[in-house]
mmCIF file of the N, C-alpha and C atoms, coordinates in Angstrom:
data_MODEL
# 
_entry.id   MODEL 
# 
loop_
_atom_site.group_PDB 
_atom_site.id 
_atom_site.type_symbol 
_atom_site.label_atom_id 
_atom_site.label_alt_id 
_atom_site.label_comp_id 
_atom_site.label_asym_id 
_atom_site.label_entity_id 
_atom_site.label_seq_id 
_atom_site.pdbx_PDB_ins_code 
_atom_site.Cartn_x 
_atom_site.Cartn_y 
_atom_site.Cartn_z 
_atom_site.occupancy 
_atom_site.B_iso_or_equiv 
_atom_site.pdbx_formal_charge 
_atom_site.auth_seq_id 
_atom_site.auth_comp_id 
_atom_site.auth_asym_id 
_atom_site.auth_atom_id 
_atom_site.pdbx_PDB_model_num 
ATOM 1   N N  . UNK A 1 1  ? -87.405  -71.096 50.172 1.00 0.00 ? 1  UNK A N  1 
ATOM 2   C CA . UNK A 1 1  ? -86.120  -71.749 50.152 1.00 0.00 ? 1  UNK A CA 1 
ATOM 3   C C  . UNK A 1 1  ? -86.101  -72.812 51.246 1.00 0.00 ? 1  UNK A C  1 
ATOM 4   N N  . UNK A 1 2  ? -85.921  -74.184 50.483 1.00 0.00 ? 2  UNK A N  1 
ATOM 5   C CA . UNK A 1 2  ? -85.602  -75.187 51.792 1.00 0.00 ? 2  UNK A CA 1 
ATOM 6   C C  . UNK A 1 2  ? -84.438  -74.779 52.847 1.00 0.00 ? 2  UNK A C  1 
ATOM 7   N N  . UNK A 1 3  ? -84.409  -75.135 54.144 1.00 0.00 ? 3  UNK A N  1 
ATOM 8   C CA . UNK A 1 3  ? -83.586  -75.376 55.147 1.00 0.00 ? 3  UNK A CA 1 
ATOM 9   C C  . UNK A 1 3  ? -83.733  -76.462 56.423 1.00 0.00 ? 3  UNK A C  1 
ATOM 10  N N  . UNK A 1 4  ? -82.572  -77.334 56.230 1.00 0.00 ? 4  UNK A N  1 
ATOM 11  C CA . UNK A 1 4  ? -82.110  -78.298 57.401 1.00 0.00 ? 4  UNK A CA 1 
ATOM 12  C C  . UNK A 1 4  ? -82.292  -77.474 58.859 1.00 0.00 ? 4  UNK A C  1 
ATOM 13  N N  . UNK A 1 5  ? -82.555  -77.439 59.860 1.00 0.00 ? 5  UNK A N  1 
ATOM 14  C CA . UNK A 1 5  ? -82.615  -76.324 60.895 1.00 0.00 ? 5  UNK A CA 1 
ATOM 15  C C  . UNK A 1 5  ? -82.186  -77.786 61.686 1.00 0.00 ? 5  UNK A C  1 
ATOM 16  N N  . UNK A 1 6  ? -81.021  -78.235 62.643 1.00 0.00 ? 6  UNK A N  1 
ATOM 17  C CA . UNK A 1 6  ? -80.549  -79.013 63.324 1.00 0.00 ? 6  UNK A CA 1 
ATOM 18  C C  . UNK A 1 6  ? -81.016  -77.974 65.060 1.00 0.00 ? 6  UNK A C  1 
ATOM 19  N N  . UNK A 1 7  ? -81.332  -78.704 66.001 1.00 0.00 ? 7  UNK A N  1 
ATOM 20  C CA . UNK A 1 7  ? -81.582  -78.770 66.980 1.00 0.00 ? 7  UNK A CA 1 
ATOM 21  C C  . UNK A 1 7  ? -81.382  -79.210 68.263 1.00 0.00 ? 7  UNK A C  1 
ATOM 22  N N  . UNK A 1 8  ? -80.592  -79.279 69.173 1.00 0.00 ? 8  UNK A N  1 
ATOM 23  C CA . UNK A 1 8  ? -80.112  -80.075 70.350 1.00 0.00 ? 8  UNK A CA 1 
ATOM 24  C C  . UNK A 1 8  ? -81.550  -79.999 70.855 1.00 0.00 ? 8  UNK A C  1 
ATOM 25  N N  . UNK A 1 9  ? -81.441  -80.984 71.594 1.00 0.00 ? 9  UNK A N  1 
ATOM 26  C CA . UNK A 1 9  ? -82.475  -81.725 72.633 1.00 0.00 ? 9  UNK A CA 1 
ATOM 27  C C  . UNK A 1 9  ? -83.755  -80.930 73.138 1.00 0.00 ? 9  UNK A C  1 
ATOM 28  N N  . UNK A 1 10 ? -82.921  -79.875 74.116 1.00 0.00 ? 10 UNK A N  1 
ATOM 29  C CA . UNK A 1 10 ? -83.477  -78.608 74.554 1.00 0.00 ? 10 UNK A CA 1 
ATOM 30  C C  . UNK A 1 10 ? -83.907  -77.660 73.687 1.00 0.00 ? 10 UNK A C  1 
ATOM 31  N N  . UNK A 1 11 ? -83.088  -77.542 72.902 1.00 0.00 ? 11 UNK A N  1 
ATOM 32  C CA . UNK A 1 11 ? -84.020  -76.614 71.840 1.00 0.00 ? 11 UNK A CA 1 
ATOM 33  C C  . UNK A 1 11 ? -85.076  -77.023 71.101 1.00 0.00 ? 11 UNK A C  1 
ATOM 34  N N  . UNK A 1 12 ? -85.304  -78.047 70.435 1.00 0.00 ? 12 UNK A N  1 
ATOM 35  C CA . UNK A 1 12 ? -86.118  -78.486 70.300 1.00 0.00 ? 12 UNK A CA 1 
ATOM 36  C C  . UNK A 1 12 ? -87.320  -78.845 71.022 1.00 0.00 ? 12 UNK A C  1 
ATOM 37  N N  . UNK A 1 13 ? -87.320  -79.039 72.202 1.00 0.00 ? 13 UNK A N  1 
ATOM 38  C CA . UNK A 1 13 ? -88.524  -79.316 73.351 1.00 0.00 ? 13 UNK A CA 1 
ATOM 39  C C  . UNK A 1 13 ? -88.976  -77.709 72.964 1.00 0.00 ? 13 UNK A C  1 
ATOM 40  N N  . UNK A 1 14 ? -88.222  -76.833 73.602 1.00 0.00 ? 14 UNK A N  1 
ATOM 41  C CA . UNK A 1 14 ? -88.423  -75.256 73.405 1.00 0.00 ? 14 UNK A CA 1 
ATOM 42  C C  . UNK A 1 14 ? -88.789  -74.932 71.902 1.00 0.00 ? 14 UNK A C  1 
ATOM 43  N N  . UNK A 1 15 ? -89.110  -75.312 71.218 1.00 0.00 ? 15 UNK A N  1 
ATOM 44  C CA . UNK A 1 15 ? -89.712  -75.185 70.162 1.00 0.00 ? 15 UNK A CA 1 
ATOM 45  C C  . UNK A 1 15 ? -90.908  -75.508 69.584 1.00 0.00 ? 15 UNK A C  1 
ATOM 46  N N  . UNK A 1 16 ? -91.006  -77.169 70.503 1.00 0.00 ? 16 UNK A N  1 
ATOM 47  C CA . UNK A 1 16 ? -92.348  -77.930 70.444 1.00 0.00 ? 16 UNK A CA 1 
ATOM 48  C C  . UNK A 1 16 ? -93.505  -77.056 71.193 1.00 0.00 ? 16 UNK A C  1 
ATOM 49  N N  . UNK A 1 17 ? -92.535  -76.956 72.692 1.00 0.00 ? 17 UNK A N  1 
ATOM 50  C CA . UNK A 1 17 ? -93.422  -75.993 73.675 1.00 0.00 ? 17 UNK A CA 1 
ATOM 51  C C  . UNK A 1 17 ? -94.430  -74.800 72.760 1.00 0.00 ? 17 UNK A C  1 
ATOM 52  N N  . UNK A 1 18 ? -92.677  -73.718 72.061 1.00 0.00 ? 18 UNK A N  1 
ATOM 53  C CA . UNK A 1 18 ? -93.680  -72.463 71.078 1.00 0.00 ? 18 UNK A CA 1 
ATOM 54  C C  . UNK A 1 18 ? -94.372  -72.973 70.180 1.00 0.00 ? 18 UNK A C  1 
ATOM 55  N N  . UNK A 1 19 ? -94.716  -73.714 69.398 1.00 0.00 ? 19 UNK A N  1 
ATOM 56  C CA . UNK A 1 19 ? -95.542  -74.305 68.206 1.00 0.00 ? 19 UNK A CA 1 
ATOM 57  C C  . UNK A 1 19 ? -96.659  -74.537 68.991 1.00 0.00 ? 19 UNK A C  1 
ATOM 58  N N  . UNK A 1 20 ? -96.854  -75.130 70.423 1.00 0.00 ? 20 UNK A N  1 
ATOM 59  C CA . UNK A 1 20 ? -97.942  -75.783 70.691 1.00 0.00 ? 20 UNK A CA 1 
ATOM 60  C C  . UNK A 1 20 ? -98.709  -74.355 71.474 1.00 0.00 ? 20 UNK A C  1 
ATOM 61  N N  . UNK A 1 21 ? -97.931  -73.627 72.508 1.00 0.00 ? 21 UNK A N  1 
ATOM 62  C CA . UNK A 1 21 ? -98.505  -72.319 72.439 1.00 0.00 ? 21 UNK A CA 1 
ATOM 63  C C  . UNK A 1 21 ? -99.405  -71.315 71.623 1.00 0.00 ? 21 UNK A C  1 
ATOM 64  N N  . UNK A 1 22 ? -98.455  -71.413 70.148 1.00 0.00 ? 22 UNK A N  1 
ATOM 65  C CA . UNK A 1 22 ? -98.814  -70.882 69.060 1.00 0.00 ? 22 UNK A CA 1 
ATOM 66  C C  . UNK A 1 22 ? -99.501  -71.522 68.632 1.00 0.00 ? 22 UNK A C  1 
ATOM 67  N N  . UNK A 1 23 ? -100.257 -72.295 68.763 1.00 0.00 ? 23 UNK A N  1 
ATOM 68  C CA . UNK A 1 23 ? -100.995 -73.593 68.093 1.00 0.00 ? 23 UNK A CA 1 
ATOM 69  C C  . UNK A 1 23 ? -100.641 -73.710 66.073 1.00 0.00 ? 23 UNK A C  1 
ATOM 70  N N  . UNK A 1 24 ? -99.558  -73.755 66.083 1.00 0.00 ? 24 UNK A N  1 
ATOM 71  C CA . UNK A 1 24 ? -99.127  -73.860 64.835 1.00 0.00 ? 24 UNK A CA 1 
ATOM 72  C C  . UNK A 1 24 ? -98.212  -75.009 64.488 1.00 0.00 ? 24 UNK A C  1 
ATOM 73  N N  . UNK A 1 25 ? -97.622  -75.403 63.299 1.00 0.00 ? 25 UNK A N  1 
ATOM 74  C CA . UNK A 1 25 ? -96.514  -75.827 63.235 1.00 0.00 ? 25 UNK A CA 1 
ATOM 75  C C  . UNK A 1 25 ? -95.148  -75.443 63.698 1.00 0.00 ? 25 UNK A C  1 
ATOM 76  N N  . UNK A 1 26 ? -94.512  -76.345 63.563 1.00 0.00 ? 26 UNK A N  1 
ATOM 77  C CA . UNK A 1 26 ? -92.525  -76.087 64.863 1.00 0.00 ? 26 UNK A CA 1 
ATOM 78  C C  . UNK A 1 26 ? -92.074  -75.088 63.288 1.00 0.00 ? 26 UNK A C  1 
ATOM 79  N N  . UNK A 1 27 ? -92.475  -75.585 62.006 1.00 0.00 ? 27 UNK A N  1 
ATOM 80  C CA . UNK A 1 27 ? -91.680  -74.266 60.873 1.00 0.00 ? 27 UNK A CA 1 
ATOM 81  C C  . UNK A 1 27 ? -92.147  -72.893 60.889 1.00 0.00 ? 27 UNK A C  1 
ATOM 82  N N  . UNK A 1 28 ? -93.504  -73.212 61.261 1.00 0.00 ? 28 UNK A N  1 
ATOM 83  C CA . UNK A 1 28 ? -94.323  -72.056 61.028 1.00 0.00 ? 28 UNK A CA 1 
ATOM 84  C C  . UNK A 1 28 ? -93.889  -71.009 62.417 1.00 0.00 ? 28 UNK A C  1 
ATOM 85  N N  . UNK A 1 29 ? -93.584  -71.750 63.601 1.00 0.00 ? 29 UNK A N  1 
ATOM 86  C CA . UNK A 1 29 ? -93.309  -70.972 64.849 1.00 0.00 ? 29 UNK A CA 1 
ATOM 87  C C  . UNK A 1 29 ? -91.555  -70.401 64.979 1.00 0.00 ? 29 UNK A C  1 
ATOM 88  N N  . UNK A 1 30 ? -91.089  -70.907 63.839 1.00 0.00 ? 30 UNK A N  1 
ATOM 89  C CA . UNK A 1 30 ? -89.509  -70.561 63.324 1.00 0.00 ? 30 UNK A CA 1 
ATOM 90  C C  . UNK A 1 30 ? -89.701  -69.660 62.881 1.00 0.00 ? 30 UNK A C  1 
ATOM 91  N N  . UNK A 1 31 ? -90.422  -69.583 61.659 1.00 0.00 ? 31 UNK A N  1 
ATOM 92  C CA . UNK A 1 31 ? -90.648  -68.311 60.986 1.00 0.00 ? 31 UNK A CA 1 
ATOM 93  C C  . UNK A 1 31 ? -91.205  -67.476 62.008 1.00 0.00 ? 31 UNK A C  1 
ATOM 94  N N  . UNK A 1 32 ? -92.274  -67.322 62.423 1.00 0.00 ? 32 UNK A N  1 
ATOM 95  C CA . UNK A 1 32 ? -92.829  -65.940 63.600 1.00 0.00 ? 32 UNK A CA 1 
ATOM 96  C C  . UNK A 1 32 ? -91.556  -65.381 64.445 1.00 0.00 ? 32 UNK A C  1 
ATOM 97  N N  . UNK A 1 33 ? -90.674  -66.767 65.039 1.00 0.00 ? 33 UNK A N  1 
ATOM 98  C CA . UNK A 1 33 ? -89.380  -66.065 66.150 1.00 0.00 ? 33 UNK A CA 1 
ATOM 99  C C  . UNK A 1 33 ? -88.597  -65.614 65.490 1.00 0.00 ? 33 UNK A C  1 
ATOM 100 N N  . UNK A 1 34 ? -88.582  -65.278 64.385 1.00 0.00 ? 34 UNK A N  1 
ATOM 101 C CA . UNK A 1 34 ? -87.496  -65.417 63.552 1.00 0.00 ? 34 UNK A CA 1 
ATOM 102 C C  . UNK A 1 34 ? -87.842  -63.566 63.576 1.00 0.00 ? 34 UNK A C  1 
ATOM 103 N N  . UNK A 1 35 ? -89.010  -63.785 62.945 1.00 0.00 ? 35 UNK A N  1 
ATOM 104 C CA . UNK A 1 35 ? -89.772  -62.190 62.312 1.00 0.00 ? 35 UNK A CA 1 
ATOM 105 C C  . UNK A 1 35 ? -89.681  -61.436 64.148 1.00 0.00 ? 35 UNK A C  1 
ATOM 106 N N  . UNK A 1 36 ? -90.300  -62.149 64.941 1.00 0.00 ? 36 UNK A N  1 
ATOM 107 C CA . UNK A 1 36 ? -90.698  -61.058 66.041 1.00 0.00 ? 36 UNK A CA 1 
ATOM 108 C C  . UNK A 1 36 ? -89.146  -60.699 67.013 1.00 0.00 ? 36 UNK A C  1 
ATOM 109 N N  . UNK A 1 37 ? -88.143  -61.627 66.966 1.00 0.00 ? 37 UNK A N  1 
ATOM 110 C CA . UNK A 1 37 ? -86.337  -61.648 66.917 1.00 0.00 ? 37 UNK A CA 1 
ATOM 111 C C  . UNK A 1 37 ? -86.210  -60.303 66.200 1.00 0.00 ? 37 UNK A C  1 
ATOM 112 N N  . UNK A 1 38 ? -86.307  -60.342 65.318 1.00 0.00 ? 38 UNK A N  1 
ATOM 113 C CA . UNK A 1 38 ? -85.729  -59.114 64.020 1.00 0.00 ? 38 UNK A CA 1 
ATOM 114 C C  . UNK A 1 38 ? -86.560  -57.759 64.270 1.00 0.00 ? 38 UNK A C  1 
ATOM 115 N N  . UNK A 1 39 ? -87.926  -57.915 64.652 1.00 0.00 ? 39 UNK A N  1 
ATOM 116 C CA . UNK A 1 39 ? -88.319  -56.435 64.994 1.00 0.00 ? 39 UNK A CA 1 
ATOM 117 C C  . UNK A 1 39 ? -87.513  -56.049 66.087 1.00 0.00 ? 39 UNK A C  1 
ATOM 118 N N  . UNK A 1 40 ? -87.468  -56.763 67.275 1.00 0.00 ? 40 UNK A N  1 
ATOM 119 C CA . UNK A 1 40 ? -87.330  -56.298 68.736 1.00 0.00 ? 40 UNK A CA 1 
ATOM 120 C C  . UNK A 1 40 ? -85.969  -55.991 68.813 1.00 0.00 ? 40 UNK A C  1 
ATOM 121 N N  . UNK A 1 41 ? -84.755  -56.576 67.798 1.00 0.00 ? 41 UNK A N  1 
ATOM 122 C CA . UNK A 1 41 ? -83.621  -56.069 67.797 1.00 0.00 ? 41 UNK A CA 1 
ATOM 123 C C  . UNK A 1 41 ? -83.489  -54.657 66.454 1.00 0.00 ? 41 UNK A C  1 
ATOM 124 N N  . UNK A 1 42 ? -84.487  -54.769 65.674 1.00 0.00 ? 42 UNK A N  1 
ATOM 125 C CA . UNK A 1 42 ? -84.764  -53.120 64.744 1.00 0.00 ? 42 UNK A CA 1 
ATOM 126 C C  . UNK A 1 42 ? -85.291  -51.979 66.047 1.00 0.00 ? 42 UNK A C  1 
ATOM 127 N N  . UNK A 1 43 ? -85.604  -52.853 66.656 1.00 0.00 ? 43 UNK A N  1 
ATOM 128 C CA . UNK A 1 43 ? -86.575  -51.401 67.878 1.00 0.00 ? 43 UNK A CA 1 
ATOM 129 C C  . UNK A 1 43 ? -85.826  -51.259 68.597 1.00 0.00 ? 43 UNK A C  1 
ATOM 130 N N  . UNK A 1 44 ? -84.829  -52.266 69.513 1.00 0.00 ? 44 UNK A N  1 
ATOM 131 C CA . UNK A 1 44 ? -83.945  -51.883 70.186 1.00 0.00 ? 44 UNK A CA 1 
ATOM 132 C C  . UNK A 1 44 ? -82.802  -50.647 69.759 1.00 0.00 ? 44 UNK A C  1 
ATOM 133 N N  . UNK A 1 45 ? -82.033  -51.167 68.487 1.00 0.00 ? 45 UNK A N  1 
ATOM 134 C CA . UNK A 1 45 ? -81.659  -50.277 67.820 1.00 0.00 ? 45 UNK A CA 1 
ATOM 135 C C  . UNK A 1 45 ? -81.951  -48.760 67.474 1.00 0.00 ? 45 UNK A C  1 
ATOM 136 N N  . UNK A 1 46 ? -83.368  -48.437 67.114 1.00 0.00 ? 46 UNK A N  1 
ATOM 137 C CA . UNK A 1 46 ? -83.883  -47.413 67.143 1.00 0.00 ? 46 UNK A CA 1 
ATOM 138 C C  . UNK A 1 46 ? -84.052  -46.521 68.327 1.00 0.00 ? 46 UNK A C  1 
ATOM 139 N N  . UNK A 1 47 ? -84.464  -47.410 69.042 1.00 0.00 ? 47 UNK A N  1 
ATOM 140 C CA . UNK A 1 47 ? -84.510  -46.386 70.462 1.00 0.00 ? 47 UNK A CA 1 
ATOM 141 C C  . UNK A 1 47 ? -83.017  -46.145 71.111 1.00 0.00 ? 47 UNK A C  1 
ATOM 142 N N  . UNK A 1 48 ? -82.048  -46.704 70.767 1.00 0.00 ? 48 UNK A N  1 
ATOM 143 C CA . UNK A 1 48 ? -80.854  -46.493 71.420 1.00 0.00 ? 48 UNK A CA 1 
ATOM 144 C C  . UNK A 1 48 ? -80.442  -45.479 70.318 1.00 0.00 ? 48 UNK A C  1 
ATOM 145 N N  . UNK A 1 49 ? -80.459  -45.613 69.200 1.00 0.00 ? 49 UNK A N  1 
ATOM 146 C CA . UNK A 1 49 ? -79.598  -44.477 68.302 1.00 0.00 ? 49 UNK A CA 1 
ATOM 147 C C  . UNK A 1 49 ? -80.882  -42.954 68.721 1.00 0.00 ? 49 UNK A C  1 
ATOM 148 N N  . UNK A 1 50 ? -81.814  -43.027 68.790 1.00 0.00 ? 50 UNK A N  1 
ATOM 149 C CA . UNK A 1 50 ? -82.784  -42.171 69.367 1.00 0.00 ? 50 UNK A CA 1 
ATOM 150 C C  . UNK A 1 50 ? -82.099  -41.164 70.709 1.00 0.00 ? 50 UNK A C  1 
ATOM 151 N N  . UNK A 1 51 ? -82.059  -42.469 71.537 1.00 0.00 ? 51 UNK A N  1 
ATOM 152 C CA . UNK A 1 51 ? -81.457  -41.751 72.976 1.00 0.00 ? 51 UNK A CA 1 
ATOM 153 C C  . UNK A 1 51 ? -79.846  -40.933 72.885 1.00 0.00 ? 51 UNK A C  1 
ATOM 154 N N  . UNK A 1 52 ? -78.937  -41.948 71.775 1.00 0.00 ? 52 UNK A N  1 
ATOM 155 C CA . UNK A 1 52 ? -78.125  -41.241 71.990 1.00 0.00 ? 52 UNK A CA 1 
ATOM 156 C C  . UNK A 1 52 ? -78.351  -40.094 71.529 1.00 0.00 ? 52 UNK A C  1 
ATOM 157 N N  . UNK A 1 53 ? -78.950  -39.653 69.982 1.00 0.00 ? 53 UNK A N  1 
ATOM 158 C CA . UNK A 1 53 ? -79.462  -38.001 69.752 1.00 0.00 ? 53 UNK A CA 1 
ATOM 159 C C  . UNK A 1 53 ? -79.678  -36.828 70.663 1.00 0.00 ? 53 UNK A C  1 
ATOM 160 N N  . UNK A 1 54 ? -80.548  -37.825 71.653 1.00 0.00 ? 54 UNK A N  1 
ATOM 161 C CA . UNK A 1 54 ? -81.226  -36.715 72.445 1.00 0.00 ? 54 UNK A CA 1 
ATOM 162 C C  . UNK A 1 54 ? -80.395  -36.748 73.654 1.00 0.00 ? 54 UNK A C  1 
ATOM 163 N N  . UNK A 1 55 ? -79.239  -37.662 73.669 1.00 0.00 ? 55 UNK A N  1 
ATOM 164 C CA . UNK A 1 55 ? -78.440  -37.393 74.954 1.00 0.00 ? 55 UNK A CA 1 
ATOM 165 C C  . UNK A 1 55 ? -77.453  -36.464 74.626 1.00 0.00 ? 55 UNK A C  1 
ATOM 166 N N  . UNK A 1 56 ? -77.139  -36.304 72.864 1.00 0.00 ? 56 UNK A N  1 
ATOM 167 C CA . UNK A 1 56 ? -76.263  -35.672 72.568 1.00 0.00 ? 56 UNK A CA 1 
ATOM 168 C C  . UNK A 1 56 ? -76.720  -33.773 72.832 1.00 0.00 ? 56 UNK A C  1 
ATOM 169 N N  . UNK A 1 57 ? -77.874  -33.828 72.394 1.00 0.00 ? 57 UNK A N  1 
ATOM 170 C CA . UNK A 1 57 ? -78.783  -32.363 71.869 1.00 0.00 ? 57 UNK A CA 1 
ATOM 171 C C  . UNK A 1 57 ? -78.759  -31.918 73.371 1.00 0.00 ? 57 UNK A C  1 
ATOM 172 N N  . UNK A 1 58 ? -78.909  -32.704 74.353 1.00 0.00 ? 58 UNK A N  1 
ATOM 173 C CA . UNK A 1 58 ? -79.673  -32.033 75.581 1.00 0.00 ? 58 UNK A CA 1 
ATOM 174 C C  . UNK A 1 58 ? -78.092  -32.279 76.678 1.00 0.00 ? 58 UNK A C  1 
ATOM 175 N N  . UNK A 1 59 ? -77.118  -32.266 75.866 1.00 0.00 ? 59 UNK A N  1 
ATOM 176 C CA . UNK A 1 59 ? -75.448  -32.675 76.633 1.00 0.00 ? 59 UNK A CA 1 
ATOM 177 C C  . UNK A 1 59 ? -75.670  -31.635 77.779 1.00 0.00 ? 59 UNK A C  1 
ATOM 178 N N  . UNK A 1 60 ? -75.172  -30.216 77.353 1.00 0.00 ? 60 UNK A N  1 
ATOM 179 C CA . UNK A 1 60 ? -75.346  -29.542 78.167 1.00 0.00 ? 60 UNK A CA 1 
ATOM 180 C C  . UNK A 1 60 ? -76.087  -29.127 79.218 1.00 0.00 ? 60 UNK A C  1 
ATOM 181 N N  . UNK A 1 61 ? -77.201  -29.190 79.209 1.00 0.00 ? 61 UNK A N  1 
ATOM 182 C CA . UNK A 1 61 ? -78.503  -29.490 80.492 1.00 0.00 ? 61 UNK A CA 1 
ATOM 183 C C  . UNK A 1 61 ? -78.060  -30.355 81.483 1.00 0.00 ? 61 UNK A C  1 
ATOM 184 N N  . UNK A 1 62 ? -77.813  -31.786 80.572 1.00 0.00 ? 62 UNK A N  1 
ATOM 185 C CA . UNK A 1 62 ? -77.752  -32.718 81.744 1.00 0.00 ? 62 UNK A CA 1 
ATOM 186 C C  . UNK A 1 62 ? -76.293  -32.753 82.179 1.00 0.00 ? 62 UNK A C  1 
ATOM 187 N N  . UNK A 1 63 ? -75.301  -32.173 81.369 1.00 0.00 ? 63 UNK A N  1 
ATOM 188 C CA . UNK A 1 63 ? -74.243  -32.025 82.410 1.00 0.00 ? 63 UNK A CA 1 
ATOM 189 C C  . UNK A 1 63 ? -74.135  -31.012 83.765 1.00 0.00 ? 63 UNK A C  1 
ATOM 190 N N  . UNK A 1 64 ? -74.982  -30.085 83.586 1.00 0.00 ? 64 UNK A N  1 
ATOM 191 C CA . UNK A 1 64 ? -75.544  -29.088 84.489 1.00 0.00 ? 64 UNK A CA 1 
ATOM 192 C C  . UNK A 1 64 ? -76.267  -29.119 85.525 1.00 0.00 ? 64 UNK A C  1 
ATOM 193 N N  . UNK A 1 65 ? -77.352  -30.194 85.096 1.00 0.00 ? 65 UNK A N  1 
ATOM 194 C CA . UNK A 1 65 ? -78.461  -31.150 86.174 1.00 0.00 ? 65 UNK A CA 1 
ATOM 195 C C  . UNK A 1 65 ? -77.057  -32.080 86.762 1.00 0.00 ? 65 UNK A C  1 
ATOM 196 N N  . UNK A 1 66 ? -76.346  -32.357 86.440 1.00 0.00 ? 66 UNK A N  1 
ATOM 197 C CA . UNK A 1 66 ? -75.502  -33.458 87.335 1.00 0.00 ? 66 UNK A CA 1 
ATOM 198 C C  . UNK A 1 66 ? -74.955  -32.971 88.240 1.00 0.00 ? 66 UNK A C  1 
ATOM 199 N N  . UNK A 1 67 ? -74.711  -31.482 88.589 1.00 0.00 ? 67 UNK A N  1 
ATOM 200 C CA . UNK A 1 67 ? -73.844  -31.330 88.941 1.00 0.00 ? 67 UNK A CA 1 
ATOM 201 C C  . UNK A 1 67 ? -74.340  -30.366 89.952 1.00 0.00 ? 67 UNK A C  1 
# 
């Protein structure tokens, strides 16, 4: 699917920068931030709904250790 992707100044430099890092194209380095953006906020997610589980399961302990 085509897309217009508009850019201020700075973002764009910051984009040239990742493409040239990545030694790829500025679309091709959209797509990767795009994909490696979306894991790291799926993983964030996971490990926080994770912790709360185990903050819930282990309530009592650690209200006990607090105190």
């Amino acid at each position: 699917m085509a897309m217009t992707l508009r850019l201020d100044p700075e973002d764009d430099q910051l984009l040239r920068q990742l493409a040239s890092q990545l030694n790829t194209s500025r679309q091709r380095a959209v797509v990767e931030a795009v994909r490696a953006y979306s894991a790291s906020v799926s993983h964030q997610r996971t490990v926080s709904a994770l912790a709360h589980e185990e903050a819930e399961h282990y309530r009592t302990l650690l209200d006990r250790l607090g105190k």
